[in-house]
mmCIF file of the N, C-alpha and C atoms, coordinates in Angstrom:
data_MODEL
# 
_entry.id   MODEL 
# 
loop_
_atom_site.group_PDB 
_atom_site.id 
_atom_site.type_symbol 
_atom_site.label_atom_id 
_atom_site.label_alt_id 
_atom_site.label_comp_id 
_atom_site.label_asym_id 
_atom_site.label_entity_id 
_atom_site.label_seq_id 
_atom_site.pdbx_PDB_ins_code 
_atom_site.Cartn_x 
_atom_site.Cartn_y 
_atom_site.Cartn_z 
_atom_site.occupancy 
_atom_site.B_iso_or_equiv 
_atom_site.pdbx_formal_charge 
_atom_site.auth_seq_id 
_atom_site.auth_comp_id 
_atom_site.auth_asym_id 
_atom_site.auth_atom_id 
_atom_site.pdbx_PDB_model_num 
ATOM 1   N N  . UNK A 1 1  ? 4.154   -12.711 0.755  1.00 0.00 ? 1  UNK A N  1 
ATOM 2   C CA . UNK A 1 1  ? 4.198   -11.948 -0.473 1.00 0.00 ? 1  UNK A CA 1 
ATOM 3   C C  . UNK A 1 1  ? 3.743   -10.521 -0.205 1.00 0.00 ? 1  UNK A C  1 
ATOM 4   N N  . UNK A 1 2  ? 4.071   -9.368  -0.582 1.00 0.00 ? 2  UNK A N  1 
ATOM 5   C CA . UNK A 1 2  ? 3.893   -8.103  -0.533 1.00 0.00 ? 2  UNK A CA 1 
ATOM 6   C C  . UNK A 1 2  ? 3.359   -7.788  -1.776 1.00 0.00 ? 2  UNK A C  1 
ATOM 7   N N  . UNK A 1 3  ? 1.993   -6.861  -1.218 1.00 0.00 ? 3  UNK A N  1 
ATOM 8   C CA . UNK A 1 3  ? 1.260   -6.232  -1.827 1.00 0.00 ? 3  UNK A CA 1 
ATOM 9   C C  . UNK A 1 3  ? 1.495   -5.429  -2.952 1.00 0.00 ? 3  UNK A C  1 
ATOM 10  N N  . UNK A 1 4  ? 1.421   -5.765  -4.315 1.00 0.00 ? 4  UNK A N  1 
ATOM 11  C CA . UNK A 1 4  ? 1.737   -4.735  -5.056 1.00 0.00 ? 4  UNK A CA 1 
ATOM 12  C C  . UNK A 1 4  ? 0.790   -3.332  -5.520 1.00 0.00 ? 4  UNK A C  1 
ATOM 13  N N  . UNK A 1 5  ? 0.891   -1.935  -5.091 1.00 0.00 ? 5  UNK A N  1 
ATOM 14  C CA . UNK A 1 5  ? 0.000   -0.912  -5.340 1.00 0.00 ? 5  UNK A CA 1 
ATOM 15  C C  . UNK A 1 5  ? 0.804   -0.020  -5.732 1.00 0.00 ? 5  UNK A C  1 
ATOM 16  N N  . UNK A 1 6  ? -0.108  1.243   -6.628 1.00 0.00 ? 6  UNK A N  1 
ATOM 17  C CA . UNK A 1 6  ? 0.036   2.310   -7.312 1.00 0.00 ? 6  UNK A CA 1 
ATOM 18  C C  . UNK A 1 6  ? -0.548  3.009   -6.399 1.00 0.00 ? 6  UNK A C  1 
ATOM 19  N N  . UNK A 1 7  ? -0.020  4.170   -5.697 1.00 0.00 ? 7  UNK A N  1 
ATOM 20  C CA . UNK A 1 7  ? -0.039  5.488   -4.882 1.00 0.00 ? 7  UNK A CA 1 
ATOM 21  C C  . UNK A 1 7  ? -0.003  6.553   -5.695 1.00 0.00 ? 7  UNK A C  1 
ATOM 22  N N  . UNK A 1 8  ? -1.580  7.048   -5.555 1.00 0.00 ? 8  UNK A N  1 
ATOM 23  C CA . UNK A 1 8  ? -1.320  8.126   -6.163 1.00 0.00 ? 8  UNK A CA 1 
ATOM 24  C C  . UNK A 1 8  ? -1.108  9.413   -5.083 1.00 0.00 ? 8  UNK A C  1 
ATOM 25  N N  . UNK A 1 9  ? -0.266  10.588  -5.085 1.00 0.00 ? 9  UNK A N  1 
ATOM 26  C CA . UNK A 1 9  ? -0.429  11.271  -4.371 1.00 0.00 ? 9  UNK A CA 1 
ATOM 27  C C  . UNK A 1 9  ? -1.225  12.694  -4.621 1.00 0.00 ? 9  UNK A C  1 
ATOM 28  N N  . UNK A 1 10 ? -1.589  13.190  -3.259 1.00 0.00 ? 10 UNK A N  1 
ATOM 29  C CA . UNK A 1 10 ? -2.828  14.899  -3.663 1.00 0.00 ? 10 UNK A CA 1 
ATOM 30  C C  . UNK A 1 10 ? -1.936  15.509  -4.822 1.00 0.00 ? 10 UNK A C  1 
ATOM 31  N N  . UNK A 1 11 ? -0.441  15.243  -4.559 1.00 0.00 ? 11 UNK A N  1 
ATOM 32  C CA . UNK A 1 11 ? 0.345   16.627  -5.407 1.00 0.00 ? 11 UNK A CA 1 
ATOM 33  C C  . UNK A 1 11 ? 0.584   16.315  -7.040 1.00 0.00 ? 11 UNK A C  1 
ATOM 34  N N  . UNK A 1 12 ? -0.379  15.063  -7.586 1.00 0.00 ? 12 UNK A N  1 
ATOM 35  C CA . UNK A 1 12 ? -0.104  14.324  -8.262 1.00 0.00 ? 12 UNK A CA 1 
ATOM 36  C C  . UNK A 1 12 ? 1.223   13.595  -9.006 1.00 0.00 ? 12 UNK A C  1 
ATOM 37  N N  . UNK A 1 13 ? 1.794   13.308  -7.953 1.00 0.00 ? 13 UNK A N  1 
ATOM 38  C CA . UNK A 1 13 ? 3.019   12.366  -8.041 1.00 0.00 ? 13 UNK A CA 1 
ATOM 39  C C  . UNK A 1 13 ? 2.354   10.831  -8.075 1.00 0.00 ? 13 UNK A C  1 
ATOM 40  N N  . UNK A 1 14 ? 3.118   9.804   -8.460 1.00 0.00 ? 14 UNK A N  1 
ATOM 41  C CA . UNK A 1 14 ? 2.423   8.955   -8.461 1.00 0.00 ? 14 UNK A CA 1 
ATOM 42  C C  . UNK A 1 14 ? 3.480   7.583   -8.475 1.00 0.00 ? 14 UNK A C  1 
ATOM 43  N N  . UNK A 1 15 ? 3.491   6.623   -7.763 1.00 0.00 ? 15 UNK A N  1 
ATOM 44  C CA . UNK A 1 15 ? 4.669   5.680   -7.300 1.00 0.00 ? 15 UNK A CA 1 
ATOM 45  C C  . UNK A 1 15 ? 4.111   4.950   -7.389 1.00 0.00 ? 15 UNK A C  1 
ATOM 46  N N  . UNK A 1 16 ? 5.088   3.681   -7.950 1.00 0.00 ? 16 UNK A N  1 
ATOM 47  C CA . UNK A 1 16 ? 4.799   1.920   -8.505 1.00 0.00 ? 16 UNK A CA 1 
ATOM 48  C C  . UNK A 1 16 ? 5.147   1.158   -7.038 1.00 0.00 ? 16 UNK A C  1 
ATOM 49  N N  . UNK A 1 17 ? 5.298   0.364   -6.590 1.00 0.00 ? 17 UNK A N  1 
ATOM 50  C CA . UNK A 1 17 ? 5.838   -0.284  -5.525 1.00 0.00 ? 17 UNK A CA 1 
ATOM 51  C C  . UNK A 1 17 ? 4.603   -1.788  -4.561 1.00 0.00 ? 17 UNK A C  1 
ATOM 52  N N  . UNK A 1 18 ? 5.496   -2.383  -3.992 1.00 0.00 ? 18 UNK A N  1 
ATOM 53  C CA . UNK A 1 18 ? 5.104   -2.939  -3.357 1.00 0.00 ? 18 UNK A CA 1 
ATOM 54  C C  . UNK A 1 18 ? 4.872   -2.087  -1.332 1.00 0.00 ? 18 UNK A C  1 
ATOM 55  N N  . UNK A 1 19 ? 3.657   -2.739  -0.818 1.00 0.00 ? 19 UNK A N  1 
ATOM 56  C CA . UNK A 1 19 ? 3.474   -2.818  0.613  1.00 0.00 ? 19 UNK A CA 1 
ATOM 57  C C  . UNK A 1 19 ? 4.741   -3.238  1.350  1.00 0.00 ? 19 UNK A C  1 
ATOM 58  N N  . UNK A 1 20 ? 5.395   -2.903  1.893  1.00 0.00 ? 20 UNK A N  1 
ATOM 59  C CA . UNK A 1 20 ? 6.554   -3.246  3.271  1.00 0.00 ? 20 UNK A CA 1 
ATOM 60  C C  . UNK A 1 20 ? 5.656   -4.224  4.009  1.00 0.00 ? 20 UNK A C  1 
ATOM 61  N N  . UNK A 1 21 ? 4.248   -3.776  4.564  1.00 0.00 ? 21 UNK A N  1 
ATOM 62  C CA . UNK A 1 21 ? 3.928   -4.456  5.457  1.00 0.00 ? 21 UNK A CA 1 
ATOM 63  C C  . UNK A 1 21 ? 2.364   -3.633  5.258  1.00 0.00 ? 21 UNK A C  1 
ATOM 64  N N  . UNK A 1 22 ? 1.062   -4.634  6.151  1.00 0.00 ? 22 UNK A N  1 
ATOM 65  C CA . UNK A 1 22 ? -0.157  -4.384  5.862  1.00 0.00 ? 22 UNK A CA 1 
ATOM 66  C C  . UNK A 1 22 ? -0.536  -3.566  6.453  1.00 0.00 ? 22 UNK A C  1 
ATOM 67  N N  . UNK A 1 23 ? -0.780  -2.286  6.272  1.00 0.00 ? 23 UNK A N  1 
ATOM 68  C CA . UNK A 1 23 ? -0.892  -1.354  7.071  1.00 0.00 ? 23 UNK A CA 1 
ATOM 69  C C  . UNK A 1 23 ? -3.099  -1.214  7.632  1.00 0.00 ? 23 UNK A C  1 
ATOM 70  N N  . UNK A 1 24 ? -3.106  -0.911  9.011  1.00 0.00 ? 24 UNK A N  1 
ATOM 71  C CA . UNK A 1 24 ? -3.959  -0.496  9.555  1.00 0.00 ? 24 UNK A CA 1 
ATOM 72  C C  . UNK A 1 24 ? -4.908  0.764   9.391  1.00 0.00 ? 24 UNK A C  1 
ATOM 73  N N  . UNK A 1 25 ? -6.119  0.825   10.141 1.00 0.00 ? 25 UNK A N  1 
ATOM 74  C CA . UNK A 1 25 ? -6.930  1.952   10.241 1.00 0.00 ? 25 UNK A CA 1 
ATOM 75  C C  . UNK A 1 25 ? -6.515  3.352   10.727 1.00 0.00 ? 25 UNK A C  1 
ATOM 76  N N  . UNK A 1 26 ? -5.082  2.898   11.371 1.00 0.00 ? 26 UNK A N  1 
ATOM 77  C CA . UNK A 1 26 ? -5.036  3.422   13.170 1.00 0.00 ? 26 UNK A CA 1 
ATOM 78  C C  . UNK A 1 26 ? -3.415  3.969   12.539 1.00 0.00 ? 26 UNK A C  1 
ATOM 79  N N  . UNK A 1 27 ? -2.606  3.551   11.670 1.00 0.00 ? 27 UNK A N  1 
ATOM 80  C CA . UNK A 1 27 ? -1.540  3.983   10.549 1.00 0.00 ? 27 UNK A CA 1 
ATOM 81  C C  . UNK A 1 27 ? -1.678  5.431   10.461 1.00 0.00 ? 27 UNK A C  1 
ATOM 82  N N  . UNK A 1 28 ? -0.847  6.342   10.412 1.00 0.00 ? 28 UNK A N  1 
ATOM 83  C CA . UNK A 1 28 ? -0.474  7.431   9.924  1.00 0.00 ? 28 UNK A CA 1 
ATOM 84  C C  . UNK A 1 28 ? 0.440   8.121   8.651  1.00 0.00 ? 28 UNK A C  1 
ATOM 85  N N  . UNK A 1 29 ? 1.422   6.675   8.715  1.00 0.00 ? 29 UNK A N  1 
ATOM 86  C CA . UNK A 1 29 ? 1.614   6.210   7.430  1.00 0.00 ? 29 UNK A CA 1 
ATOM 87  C C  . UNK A 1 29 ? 2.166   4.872   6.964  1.00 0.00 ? 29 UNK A C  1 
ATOM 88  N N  . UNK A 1 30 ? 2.524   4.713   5.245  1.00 0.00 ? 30 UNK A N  1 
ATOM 89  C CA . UNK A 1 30 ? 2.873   3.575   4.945  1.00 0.00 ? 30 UNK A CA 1 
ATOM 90  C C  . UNK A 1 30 ? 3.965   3.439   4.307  1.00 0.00 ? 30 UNK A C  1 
ATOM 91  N N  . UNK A 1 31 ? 4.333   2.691   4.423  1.00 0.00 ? 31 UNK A N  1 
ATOM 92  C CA . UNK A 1 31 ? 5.977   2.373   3.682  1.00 0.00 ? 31 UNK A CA 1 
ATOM 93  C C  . UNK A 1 31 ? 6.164   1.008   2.231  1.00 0.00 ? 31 UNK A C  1 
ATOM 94  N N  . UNK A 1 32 ? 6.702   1.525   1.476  1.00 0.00 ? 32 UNK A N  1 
ATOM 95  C CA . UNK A 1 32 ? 6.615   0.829   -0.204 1.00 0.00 ? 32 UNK A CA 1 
ATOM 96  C C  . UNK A 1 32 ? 7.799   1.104   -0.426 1.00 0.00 ? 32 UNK A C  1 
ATOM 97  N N  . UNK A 1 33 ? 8.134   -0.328  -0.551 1.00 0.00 ? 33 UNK A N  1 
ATOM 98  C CA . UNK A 1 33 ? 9.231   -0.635  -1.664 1.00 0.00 ? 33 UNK A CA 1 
ATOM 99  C C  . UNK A 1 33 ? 9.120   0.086   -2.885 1.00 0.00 ? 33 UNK A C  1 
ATOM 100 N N  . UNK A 1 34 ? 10.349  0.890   -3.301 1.00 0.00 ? 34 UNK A N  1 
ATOM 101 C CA . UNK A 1 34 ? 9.698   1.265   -5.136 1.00 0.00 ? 34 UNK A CA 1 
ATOM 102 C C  . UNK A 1 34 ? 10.494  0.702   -6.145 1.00 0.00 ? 34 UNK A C  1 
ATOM 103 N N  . UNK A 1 35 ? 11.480  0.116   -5.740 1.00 0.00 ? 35 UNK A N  1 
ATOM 104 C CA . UNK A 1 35 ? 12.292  -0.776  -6.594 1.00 0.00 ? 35 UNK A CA 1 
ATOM 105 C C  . UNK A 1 35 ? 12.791  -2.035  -6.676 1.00 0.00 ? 35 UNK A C  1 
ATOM 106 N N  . UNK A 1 36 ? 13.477  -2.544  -7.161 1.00 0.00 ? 36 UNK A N  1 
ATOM 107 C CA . UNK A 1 36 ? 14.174  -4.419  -7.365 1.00 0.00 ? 36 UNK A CA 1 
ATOM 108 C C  . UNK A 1 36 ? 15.412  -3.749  -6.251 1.00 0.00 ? 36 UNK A C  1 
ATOM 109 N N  . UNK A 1 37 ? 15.987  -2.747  -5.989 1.00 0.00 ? 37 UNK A N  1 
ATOM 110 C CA . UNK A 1 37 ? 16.734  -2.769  -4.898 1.00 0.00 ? 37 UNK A CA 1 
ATOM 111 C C  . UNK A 1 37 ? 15.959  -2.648  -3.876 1.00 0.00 ? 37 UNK A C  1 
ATOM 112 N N  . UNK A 1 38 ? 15.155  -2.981  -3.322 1.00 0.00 ? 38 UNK A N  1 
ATOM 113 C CA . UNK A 1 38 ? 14.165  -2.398  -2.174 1.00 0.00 ? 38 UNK A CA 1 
ATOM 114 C C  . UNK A 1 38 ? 13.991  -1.403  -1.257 1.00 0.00 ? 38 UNK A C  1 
ATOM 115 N N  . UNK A 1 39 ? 14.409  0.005   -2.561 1.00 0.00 ? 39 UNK A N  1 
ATOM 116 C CA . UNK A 1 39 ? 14.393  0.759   -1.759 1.00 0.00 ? 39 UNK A CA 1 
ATOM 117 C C  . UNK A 1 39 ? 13.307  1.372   -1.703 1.00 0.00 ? 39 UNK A C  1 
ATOM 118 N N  . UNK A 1 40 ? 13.213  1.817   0.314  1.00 0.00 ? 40 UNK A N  1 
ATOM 119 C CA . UNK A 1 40 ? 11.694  1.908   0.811  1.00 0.00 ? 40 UNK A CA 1 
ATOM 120 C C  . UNK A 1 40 ? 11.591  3.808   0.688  1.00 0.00 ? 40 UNK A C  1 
ATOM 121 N N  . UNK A 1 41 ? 10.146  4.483   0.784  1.00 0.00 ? 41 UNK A N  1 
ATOM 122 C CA . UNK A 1 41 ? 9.776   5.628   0.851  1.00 0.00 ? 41 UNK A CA 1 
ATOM 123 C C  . UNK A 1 41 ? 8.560   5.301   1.936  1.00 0.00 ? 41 UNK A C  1 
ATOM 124 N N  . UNK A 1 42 ? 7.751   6.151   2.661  1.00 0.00 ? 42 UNK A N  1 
ATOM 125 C CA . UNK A 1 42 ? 7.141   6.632   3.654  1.00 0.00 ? 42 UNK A CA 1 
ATOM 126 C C  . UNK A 1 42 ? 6.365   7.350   3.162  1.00 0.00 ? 42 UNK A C  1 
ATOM 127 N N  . UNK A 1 43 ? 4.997   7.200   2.939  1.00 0.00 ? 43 UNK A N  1 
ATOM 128 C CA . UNK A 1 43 ? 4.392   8.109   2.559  1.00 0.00 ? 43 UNK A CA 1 
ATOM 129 C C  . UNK A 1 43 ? 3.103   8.874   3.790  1.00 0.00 ? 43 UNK A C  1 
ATOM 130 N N  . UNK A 1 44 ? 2.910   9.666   4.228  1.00 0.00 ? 44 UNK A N  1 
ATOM 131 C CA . UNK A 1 44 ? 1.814   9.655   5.069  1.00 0.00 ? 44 UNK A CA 1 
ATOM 132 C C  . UNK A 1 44 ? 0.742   9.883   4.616  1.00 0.00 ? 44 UNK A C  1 
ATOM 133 N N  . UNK A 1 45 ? -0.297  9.245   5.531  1.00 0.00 ? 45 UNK A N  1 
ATOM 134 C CA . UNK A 1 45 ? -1.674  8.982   4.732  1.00 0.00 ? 45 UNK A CA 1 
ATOM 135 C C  . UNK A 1 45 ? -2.791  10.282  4.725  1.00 0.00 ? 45 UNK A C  1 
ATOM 136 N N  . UNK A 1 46 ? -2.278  11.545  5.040  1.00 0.00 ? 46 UNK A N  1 
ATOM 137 C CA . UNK A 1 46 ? -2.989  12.550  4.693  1.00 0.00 ? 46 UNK A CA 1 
ATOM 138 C C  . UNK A 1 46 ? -2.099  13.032  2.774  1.00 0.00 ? 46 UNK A C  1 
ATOM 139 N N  . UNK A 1 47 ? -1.598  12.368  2.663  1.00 0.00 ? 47 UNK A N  1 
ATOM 140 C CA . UNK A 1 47 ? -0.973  12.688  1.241  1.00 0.00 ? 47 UNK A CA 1 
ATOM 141 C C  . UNK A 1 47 ? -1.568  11.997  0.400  1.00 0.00 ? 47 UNK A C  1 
ATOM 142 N N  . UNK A 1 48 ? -1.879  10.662  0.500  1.00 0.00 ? 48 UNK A N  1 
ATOM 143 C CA . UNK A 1 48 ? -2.053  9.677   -0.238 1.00 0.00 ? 48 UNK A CA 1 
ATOM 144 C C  . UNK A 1 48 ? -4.098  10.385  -0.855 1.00 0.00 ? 48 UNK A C  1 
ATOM 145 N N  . UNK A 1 49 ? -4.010  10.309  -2.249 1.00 0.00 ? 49 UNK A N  1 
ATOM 146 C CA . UNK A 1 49 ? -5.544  10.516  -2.825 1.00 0.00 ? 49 UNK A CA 1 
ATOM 147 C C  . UNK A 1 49 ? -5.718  9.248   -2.794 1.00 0.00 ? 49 UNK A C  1 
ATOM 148 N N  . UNK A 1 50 ? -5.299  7.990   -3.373 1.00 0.00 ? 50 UNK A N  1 
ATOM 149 C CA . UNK A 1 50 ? -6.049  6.704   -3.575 1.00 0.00 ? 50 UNK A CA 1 
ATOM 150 C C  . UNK A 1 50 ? -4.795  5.643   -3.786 1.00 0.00 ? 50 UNK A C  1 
ATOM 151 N N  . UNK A 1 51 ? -5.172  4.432   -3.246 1.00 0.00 ? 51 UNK A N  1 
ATOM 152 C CA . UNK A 1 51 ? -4.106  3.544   -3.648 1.00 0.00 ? 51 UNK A CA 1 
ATOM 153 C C  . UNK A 1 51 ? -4.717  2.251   -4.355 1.00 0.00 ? 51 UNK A C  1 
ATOM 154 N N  . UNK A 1 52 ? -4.285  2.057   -5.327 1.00 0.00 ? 52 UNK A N  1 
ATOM 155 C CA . UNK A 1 52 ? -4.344  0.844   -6.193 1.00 0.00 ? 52 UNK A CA 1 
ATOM 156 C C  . UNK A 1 52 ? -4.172  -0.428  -6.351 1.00 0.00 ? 52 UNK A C  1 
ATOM 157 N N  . UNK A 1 53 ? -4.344  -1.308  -6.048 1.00 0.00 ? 53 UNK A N  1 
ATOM 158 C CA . UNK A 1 53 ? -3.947  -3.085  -5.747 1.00 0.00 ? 53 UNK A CA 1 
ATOM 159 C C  . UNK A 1 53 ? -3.999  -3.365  -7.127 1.00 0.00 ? 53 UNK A C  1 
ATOM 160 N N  . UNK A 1 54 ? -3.047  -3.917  -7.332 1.00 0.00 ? 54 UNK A N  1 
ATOM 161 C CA . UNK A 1 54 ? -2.512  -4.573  -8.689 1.00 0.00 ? 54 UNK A CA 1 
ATOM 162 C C  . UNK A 1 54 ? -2.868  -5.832  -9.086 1.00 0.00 ? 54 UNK A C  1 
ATOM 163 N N  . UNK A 1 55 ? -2.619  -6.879  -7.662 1.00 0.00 ? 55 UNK A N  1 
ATOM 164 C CA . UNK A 1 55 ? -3.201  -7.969  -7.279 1.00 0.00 ? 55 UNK A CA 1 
ATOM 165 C C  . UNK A 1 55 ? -4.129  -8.068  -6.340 1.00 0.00 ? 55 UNK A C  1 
ATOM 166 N N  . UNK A 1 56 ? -4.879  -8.737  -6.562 1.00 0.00 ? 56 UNK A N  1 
ATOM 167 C CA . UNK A 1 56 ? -5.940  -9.363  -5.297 1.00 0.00 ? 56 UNK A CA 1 
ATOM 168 C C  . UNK A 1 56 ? -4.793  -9.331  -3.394 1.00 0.00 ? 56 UNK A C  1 
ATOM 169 N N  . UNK A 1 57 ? -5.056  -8.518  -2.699 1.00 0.00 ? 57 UNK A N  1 
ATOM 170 C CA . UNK A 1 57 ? -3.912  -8.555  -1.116 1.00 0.00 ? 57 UNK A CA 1 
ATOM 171 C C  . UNK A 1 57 ? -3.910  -10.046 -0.517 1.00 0.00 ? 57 UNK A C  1 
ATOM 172 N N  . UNK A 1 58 ? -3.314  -10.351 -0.463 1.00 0.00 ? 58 UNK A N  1 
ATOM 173 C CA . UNK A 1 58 ? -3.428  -11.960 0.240  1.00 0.00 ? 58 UNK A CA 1 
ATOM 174 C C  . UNK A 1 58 ? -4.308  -12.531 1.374  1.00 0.00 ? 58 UNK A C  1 
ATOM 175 N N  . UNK A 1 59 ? -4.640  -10.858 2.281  1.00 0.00 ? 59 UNK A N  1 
ATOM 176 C CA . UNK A 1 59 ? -6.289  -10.825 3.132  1.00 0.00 ? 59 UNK A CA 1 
ATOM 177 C C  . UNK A 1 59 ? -7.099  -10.811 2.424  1.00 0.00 ? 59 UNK A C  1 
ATOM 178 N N  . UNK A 1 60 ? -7.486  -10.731 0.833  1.00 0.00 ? 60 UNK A N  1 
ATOM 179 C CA . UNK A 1 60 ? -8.747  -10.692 0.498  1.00 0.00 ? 60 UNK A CA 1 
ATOM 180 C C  . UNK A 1 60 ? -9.283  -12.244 -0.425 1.00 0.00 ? 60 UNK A C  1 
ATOM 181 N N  . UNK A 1 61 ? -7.940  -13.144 -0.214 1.00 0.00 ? 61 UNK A N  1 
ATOM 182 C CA . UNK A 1 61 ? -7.944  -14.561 -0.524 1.00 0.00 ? 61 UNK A CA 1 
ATOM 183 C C  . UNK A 1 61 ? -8.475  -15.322 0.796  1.00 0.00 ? 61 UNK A C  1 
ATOM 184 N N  . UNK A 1 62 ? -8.436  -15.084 1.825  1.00 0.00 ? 62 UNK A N  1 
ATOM 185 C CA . UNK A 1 62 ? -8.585  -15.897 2.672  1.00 0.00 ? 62 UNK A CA 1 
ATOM 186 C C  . UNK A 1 62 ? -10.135 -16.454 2.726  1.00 0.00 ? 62 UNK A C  1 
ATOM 187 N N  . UNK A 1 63 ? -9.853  -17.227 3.246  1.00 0.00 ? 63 UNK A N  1 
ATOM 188 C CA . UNK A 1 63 ? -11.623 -17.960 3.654  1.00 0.00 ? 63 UNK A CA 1 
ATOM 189 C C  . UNK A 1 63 ? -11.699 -17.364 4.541  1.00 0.00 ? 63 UNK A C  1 
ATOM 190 N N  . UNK A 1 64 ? -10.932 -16.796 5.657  1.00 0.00 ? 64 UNK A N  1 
ATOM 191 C CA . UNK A 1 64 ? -11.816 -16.646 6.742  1.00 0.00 ? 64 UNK A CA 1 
ATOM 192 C C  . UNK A 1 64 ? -12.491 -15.106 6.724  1.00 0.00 ? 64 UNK A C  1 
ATOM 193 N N  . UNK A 1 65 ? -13.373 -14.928 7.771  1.00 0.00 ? 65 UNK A N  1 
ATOM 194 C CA . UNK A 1 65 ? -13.939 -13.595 7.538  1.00 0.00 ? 65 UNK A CA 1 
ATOM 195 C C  . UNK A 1 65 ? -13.028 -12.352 7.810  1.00 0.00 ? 65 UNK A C  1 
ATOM 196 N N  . UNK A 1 66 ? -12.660 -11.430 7.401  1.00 0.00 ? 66 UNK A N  1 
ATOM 197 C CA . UNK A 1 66 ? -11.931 -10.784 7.229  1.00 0.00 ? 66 UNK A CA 1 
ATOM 198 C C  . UNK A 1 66 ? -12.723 -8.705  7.595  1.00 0.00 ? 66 UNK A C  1 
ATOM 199 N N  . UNK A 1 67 ? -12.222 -8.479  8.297  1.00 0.00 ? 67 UNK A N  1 
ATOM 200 C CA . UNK A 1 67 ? -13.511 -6.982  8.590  1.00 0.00 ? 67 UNK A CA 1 
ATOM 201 C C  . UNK A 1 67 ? -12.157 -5.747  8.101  1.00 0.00 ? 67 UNK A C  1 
ATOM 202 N N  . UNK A 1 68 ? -12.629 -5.078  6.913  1.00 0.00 ? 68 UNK A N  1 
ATOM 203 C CA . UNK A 1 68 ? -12.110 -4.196  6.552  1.00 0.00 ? 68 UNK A CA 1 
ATOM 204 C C  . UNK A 1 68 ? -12.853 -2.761  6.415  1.00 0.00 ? 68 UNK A C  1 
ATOM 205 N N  . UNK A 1 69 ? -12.340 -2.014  6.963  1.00 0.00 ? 69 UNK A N  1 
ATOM 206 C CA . UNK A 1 69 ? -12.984 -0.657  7.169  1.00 0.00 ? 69 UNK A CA 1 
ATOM 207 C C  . UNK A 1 69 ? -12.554 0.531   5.846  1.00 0.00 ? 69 UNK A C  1 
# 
């Protein structure tokens, strides 16, 4: 299941979408679905002010220990 978040950006633009995939520390940027056609955008992470989880991420269900930075 893919992550659903709200991206807000510095230029205050601001995009609905799901995670493509779980992105890392070590990422430069991330990629979101923004529609029911799945079409993807790229955002890089010096753009991004804050991103939003809609749902609980499916790493933060797990039992096991999980190290997020």
């Amino acid at each position: 299941m893919k992550s659903k978040t709200i991206i807000h950006l510095k230029n205050g633009d601001v995009f609905q979408g799901a995670l493509v995939r779980p992105f890392q520390t070590n990422d430069v940027e991330i990629e979101v679905e923004i529609d029911e056609n799945e079409r993807q955008m790229t955002f890089a992470v010096d753009e991004i002010c804050y991103i939003v989880f809609t749902e609980v991420p499916e790493w933060a269900r797990s039992s096991e220990t999980t190290m997020v930075e």
